[in-house]
C-alpha positions as CSV (number, residue, x, y, z in Angstrom):
1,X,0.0,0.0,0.0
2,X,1.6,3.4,-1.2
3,X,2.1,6.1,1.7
4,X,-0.4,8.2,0.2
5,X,-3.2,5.1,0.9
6,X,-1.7,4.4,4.7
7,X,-2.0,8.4,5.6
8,X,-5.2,9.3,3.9
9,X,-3.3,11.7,1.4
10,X,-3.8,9.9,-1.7
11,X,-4.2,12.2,-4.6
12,X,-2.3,15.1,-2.8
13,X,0.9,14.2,-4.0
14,X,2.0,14.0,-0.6
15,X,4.1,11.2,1.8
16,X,3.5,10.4,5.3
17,X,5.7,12.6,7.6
18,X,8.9,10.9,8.9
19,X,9.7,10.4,12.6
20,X,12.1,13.7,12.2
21,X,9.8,15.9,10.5
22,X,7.7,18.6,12.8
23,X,4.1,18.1,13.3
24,X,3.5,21.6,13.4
25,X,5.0,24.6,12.2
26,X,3.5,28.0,13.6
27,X,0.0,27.8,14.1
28,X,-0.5,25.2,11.1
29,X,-0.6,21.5,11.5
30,X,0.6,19.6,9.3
31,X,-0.4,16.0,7.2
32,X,2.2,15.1,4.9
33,X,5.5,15.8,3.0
34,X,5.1,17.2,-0.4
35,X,9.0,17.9,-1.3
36,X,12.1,18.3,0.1
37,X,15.8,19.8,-0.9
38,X,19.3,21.5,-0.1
39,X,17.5,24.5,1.5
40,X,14.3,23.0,3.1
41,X,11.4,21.1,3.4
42,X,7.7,21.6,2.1
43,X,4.9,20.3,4.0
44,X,1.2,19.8,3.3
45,X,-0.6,21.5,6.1
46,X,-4.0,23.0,7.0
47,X,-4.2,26.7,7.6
48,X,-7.8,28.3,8.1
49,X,-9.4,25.5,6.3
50,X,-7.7,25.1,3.4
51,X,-4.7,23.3,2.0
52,X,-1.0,25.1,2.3
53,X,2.3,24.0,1.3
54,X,4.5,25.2,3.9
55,X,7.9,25.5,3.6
56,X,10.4,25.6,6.2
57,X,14.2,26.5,5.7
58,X,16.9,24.4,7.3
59,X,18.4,25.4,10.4
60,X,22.4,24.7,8.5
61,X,21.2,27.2,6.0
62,X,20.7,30.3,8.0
63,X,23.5,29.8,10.3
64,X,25.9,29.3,7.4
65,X,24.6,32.6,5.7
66,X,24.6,36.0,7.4
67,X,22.5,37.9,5.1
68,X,20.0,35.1,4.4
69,X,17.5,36.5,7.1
70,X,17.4,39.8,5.1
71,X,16.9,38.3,1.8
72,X,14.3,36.2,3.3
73,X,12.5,38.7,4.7
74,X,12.6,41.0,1.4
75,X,11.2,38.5,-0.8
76,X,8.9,37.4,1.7
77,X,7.6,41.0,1.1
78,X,7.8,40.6,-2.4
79,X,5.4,37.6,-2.6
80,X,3.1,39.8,-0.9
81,X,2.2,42.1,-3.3
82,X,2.2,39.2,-6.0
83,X,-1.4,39.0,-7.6
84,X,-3.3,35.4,-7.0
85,X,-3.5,35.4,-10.9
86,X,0.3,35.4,-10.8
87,X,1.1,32.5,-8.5
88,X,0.0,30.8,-5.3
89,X,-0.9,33.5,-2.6
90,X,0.8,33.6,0.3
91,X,-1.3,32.8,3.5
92,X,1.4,33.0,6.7
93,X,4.8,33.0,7.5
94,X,7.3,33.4,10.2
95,X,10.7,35.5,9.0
96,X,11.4,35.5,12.4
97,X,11.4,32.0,13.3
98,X,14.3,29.8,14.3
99,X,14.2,28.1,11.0
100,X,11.8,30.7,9.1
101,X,9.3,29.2,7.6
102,X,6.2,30.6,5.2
103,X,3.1,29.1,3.6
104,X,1.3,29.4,0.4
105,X,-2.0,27.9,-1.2
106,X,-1.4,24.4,-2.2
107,X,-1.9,23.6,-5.6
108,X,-3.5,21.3,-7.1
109,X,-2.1,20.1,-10.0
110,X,0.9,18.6,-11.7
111,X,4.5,20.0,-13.1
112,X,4.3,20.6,-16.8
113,X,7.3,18.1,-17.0
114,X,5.1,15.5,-15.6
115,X,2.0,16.5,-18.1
116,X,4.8,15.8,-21.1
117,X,6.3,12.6,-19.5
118,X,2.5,11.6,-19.2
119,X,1.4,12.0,-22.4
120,X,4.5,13.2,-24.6
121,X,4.1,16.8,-26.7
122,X,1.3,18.4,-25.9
123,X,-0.9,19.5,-29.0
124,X,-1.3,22.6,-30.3
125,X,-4.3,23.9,-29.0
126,X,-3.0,22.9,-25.8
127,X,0.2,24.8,-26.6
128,X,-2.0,28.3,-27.5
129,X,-3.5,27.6,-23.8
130,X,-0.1,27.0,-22.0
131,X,0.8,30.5,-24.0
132,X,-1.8,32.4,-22.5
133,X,-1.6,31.4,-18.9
134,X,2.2,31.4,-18.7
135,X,2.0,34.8,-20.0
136,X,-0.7,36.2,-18.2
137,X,1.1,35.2,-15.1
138,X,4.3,36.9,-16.6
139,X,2.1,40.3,-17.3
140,X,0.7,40.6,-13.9
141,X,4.8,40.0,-12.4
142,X,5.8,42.4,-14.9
143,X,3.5,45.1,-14.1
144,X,4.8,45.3,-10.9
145,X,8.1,45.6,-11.6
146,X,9.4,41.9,-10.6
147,X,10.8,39.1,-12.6
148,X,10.6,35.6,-12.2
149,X,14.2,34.6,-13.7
150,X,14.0,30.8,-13.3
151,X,10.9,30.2,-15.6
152,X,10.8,26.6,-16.6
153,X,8.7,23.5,-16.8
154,X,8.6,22.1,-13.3
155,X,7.8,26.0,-12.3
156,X,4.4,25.7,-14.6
157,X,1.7,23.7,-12.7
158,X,-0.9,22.4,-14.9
159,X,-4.7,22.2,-13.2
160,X,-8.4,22.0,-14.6
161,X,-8.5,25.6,-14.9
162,X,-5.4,26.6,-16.4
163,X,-2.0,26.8,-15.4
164,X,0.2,28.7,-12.4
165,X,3.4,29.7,-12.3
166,X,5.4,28.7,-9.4
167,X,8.7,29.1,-7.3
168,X,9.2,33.0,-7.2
169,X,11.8,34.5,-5.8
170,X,11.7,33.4,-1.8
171,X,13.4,30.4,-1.9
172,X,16.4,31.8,-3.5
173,X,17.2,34.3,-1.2
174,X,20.0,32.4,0.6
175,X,21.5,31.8,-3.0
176,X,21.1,35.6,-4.2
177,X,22.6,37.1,-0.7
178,X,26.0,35.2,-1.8
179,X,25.7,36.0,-5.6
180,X,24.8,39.4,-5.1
181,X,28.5,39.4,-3.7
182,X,29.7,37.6,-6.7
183,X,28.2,38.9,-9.0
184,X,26.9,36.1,-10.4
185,X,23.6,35.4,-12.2
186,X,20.6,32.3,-11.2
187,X,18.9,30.0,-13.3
188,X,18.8,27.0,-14.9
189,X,21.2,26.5,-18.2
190,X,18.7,25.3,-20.9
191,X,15.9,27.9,-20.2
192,X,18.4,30.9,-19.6
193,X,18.1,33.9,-22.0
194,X,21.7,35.2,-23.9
195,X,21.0,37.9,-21.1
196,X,21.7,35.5,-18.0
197,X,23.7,33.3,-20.0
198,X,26.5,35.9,-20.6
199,X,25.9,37.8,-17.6
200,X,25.9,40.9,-19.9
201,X,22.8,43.1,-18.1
202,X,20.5,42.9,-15.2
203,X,17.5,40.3,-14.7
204,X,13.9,42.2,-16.5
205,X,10.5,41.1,-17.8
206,X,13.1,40.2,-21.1
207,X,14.2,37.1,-19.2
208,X,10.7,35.6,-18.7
209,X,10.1,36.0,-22.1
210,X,12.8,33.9,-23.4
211,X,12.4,31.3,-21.2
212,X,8.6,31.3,-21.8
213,X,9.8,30.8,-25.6
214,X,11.9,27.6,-24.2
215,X,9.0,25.8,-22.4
216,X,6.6,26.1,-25.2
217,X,9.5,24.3,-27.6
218,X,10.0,21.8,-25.0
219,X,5.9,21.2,-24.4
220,X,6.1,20.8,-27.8
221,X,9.0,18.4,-28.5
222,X,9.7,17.2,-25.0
223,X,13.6,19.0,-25.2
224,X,14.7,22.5,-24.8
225,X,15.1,24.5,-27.9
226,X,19.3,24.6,-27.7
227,X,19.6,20.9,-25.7
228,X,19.1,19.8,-22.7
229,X,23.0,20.0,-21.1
230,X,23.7,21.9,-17.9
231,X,27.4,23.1,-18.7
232,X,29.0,25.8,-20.9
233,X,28.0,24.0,-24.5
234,X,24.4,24.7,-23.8
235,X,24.9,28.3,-23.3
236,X,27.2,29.2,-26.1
237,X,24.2,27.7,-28.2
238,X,22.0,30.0,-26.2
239,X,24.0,32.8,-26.8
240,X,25.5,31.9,-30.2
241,X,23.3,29.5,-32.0
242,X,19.4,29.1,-33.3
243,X,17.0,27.3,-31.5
244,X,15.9,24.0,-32.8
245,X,12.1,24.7,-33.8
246,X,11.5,22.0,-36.1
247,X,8.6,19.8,-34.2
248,X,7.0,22.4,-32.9
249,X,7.1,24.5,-36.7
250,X,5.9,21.1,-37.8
251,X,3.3,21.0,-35.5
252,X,1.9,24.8,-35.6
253,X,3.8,27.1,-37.8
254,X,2.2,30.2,-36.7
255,X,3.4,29.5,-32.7
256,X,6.6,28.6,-33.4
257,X,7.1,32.2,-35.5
258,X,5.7,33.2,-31.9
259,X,8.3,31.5,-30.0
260,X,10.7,32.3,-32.4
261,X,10.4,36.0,-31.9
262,X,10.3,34.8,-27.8
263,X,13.6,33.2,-28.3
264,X,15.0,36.6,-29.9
265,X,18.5,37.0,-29.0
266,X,18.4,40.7,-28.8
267,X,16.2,41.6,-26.2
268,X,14.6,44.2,-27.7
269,X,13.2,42.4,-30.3
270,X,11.5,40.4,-28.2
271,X,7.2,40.6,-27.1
272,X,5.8,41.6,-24.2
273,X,4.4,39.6,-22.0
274,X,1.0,41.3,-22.2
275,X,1.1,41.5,-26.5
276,X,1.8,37.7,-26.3
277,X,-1.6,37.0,-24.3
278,X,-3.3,39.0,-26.9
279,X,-1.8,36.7,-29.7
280,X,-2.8,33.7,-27.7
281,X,-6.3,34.5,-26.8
282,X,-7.3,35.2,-30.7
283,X,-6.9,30.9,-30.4
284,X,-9.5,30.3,-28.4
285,X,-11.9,30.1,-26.9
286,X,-10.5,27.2,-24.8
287,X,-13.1,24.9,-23.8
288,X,-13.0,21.7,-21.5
289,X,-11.1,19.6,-21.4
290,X,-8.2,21.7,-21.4
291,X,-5.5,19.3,-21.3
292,X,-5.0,15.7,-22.9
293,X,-7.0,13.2,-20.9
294,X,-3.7,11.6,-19.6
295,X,-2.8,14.9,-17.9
296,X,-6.6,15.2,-16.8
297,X,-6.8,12.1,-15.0
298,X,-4.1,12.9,-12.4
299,X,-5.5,16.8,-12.1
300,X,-8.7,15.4,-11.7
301,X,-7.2,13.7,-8.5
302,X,-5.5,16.6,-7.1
303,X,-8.8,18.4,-7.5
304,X,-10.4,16.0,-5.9
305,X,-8.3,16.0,-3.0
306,X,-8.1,19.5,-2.5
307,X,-12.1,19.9,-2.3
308,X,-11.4,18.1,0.9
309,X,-9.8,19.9,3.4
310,X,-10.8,19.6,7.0
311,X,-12.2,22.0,9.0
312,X,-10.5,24.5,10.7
313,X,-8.9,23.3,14.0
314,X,-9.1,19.8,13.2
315,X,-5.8,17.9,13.9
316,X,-4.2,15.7,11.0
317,X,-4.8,12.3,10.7
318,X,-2.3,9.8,12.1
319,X,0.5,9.1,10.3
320,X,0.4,5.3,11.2
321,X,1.9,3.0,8.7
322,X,1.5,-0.7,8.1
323,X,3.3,-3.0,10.2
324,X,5.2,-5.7,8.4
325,X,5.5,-7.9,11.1
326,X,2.7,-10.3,12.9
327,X,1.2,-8.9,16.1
328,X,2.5,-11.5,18.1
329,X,5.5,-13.3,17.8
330,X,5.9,-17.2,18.1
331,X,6.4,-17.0,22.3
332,X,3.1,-14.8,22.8
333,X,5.3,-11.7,23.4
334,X,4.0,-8.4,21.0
335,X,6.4,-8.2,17.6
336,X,8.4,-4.6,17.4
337,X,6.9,-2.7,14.0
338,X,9.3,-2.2,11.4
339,X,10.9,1.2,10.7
340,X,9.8,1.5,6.9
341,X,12.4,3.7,5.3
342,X,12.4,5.7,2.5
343,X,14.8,6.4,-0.5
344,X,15.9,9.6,0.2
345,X,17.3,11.6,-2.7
346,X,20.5,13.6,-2.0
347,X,22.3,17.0,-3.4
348,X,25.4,16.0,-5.0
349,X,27.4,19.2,-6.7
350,X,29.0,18.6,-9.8
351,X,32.4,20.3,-11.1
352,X,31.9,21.3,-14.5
353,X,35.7,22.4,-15.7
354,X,35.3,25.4,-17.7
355,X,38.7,27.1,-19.5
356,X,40.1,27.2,-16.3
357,X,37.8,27.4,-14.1
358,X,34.4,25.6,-12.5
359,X,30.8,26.4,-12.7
360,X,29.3,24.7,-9.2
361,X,25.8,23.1,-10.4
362,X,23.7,21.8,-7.7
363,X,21.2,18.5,-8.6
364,X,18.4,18.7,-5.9
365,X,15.3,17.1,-5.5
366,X,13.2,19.9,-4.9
367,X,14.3,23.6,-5.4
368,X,13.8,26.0,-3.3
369,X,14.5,28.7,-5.5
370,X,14.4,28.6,-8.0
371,X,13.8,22.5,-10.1
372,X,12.9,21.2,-11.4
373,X,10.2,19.9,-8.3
374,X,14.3,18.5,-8.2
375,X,11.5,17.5,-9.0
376,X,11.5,16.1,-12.8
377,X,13.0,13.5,-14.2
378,X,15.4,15.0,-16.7
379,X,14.9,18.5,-15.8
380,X,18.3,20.5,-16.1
381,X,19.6,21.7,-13.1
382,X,19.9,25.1,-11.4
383,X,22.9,26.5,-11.9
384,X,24.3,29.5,-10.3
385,X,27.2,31.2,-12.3
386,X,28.7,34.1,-14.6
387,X,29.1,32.2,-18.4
388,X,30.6,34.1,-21.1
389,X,30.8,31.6,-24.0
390,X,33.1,31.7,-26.2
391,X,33.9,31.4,-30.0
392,X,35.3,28.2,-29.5
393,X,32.5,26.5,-28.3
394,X,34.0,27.4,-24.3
395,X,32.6,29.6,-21.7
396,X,34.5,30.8,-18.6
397,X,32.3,30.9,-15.5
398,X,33.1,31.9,-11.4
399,X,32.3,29.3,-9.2
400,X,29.5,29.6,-6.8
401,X,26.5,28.1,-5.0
402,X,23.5,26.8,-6.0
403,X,20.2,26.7,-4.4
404,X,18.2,25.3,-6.8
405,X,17.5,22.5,-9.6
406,X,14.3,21.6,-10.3
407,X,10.7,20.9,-9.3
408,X,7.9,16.9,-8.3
409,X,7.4,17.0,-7.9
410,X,9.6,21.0,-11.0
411,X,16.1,20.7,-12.7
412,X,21.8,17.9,-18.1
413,X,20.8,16.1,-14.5
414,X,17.6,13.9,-13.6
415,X,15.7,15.6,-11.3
416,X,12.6,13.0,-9.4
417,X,9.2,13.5,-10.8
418,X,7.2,15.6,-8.8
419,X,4.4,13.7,-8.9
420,X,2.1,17.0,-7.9
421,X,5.1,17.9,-5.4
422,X,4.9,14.5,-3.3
423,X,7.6,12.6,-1.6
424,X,11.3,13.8,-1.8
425,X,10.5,15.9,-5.0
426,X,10.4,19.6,-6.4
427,X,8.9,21.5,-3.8
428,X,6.4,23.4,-6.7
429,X,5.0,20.4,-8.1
430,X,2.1,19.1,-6.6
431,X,0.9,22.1,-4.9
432,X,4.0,23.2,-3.4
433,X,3.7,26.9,-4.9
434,X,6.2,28.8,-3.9
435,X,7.7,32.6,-3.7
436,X,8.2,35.8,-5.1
437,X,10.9,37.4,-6.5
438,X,11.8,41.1,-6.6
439,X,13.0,41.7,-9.7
């Protein structure tokens, strides 16, 4: 029986908690583990009757960081003012807690990695959807001046309704307090624009744009436009090469004119966020079913679940699990249970040599961030560095950390599927929405 079954969770994309994880954090009680990473954990919890994913850094993390608390706090502030049509709102937090912890709405659906590993390329009238609520999202960022900057496909949730955007800005703010210092840029290699890639100007709406350009060519081909690498060869494509096109130009020649013009290396030359919901809503209207009945089937569940939720005040259900063992052993006395452990997926950090020097790229499970939900299998990871490719095909990069690869439940790496954010997967995924990012 899966953990979900034994717990009561199934359909949330949730695990049982384990013996070390709280049972509480704040004032909100919590059922299940929906992700977990190299900066922190995510939790399915119950806050004024309604499902949160709550998300609690590690105790190594702030002590390790001095200005961590300060970032924290400033994107905390940032998520605030997000709009609900932009992400996951967020419903409580704790900057000042010993770890610090905060809590958005849980989400019910599933990593758009997951929707393509479920049912392959989506089609094209799927595609003109994913346009207009990835870019609608975008538009409501831009207008207030903030950028995501680590758009990607286990940061888009798929549900009934539409699609969300997810893993703003909060999770990364241990990572940007050190590469503020550095000088360095954040994202993950095969959806970074020329922009990030060379490190050339600072992190606008422009970013978004081309990365939104790079996640309709992978719904629609199941691979990145310029490969799916994490090192330097990936970005000197990005900055020095055409995208690949071909299935999607095959599929719908007038969207992949659309992403081509996305995937514009001068930034200028690129759309608005705003003039590209226009383009995508002359394609509808877009009637249920919105997405392939493969991808419906597990949104259907998360929905499901999510229409659920206890009431206020009522404690979680027990996490018992199944004992493996008889009651009673041979001589009458009681048997011990079993300790059921799980697989746990670890960070492992990579050395990529580049002329000279070494680009730090961090494969987690879950990100943080700003992952792939590490969250999806095959997801390129998060990589934090400076890359100025060069003619030869090299790129010289300063080392540095990395807080992120994902995704699920979102990172090249293989990042876990999310699942909806369950287990040890990208925190996003699975209703794990996260933060927002000052741009």
């Amino acid at each position: 029986m899966s953990g979900e079954a034994v717990s009561g969770l199934t359909g949330s994309g949730a695990e049982p908690l384990e013996d070390e994880d709280p049972r509480r954090i704040g004032p909100i009680p919590l059922l299940g583990r929906l992700g977990a990473g190299g900066m922190g954990r995510v939790y399915l919890g119950v806050h004024e009757g309604r499902y949160a994913a709550v998300k609690q850094v590690l105790p190594s993390v702030v002590a390790e960081d001095k200005d961590f608390l300060r970032r924290f706090g400033h994107e905390l502030d940032n998520l605030a003012r997000l709009p609900e049509e932009a992400t996951a709102p967020l419903l409580a937090g704790d900057r000042d807690a010993r770890p610090p912890w905060f809590a958005t709405a849980y989400v019910p659906g599933i990593t758009l990695r997951e929707a393509v590993d479920l049912h392959g390329p989506l089609p094209a009238g799927a595609l003109w959807l994913l346009l207009r609520e990835a870019a609608a999202g975008l538009a409501a960022v831009h207008a207030l001046d903030m950028v995501h900057r680590d758009l990607k496909p286990s940061n888009v949730m798929l549900t009934l309704d539409g699609a969300t955007l997810i893993d703003f800005g909060v999770a990364r703010a241990a990572e940007q307090s050190q590469l503020t210092r550095t000088g360095m840029v954040v994202g993950t290699p095969a959806y970074m624009s020329p922009e990030q890639a060379s490190g050339k100007r600072a992190s606008s709406g422009v970013v978004d744009v081309f990365a939104l350009g790079s996640v309709l060519a992978y719904a629609a081909s199941g691979r990145p436009p310029f490969g799916d690498e994490s090192g330097h060869a990936v970005l000197y494509r990005i900055v020095h090469e055409e995208p690949d096109l071909r299935p999607l130009r095959e599929l719908d020649a007038e969207l992949a004119d659309v992403v081509a013009a996305c995937l514009d290396k001068d930034h200028e030359g690129r759309p608005t966020a705003a003039e590209l919901v226009e383009t995508a809503q002359r394609h509808g209207p877009f009637t249920e079913p919105l997405w392939p009945e493969a991808v419906n089937g597990p949104l259907a569940e998360r929905a499901a679940f999510a229409s659920t939720v206890p009431e206020p005040g009522e404690p979680p259900e027990p996490q018992e699990r199944e004992p493996s063992l008889p009651a009673v052993v041979p001589d009458g006395r009681p048997a011990p249970r079993e300790r059921r452990g799980r697989t746990k997926v670890l960070a492992f950090v990579i050395p990529v040599v580049v002329t000279g020097t070494t680009l730090g790229v961090t494969l987690l499970p879950y990100a943080m961030d700003d992952g792939d939900q590490g969250a999806n299998a095959g997801a390129p990871p998060t990589a934090s560095g400076s890359a100025v490719p060069g003619p030869e095909g090299s790129a010289t990069a300063t080392s540095g950390p990395s807080a992120s690869a994902s995704g699920s439940p979102e990172g090249g790496e293989k990042e876990k599927a999310d699942k909806g954010g369950g287990g040890e997967k990208d925190a996003g995924d699975g209703g794990a929405a996260p933060a927002g990012d000052g741009g």
